[in-house]
C-alpha positions in Angstrom: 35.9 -31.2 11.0 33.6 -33.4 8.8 30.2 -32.0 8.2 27.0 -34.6 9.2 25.1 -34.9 5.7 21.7 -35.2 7.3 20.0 -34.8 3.6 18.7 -37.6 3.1 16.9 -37.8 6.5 15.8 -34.0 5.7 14.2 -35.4 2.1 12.2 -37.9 3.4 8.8 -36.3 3.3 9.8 -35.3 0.0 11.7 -38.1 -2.1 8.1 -39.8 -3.1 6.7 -36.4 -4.8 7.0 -35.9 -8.6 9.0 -32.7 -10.1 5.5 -31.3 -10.7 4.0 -32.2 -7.1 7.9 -30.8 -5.7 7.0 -27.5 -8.1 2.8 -27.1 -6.7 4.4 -27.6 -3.3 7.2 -24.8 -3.9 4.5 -22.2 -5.0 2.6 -23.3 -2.4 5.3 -22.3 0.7 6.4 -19.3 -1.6 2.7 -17.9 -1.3 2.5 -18.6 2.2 5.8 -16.8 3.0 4.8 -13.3 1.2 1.1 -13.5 2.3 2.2 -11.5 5.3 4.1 -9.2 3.4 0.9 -8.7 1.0 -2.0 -8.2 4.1 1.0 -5.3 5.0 1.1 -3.8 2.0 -2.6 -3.5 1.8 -3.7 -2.1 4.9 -0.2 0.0 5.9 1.4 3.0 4.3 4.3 5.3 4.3 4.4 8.9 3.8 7.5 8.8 1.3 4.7 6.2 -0.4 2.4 8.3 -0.8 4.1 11.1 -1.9 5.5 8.6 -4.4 1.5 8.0 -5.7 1.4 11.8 -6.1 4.6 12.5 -8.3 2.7 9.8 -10.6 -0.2 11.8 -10.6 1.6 14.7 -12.0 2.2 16.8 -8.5 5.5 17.9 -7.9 7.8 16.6 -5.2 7.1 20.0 -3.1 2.9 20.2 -4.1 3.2 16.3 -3.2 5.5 16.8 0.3 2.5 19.7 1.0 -0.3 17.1 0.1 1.0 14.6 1.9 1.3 17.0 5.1 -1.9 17.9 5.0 -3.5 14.2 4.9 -1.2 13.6 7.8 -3.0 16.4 9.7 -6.4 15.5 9.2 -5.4 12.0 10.0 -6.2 10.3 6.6 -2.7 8.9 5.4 -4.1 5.1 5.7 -6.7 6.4 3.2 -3.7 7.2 0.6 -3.3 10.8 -0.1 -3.8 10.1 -3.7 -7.8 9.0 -2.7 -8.5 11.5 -0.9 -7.0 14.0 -4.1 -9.1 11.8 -6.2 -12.1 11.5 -4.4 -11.8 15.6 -3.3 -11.7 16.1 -7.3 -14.5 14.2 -8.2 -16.6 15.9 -5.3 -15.5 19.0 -5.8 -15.6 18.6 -9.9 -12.1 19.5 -10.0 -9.0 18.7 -11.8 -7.3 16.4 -9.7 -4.2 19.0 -10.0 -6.2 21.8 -8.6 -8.0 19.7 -5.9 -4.7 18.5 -4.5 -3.2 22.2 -4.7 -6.3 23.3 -2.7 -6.1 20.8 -0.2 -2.5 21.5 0.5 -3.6 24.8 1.1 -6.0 24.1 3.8 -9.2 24.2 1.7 -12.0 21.4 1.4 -10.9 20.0 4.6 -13.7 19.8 6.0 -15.2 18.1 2.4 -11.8 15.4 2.3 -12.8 14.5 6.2 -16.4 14.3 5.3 -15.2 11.6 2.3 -14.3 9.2 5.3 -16.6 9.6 7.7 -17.3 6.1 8.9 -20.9 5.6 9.6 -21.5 4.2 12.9 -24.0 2.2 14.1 
């Protein structure tokens, strides 16, 4: 079985470009293929991410599972559970440490749903 070498019927919108018109055009289709990817990665998370954000902010993988459990409960995950630790601390005055352990707890709840309440018109 011979293969049909359609090649140079494929190249055709391409064989008048230069190498650095063939390179723009590369980056060009590259970018286009991950923008999805990127308008995903901004606006969705995980919660094995965002445990992940909390072992880099010096919580342990338990404090961090516990966090991360708590956000989920008070329905603020697609806030990142790392904001709402950093934004609780700063509130609160807190070490970030101590605000996360506190809100794993069940204390300033009612403060870390108060950081995200959307005004409504």
């Amino acid at each position: 079985m011979k293969r049909q070498d359609d090649f140079e019927m494929r190249r055709q919108h391409l064989k008048d470009l230069t190498e650095d018109q063939l390179e723009k055009r590369f980056w060009e289709l590259c970018n286009k293929i991950v923008e999805p990817m990127i308008e995903l990665a901004k606006t969705n998370t995980s919660p094995s991410i965002e445990r992940s954000v909390l072992l880099r902010m010096g919580f342990s993988s338990i404090e961090a599972k516990a966090i991360v459990n708590r956000v989920i409960e008070l329905n603020l995950l697609n806030k990142g559970a790392g904001n709402v630790v950093y934004r609780l601390s700063k509130l609160k005055n807190l070490e970030i440490k101590e605000a996360g352990l506190a809100l794993s707890k069940g204390d300033y709840t009612e403060e870390a749903l108060g950081l995200f309440k959307e005004v409504r018109v």
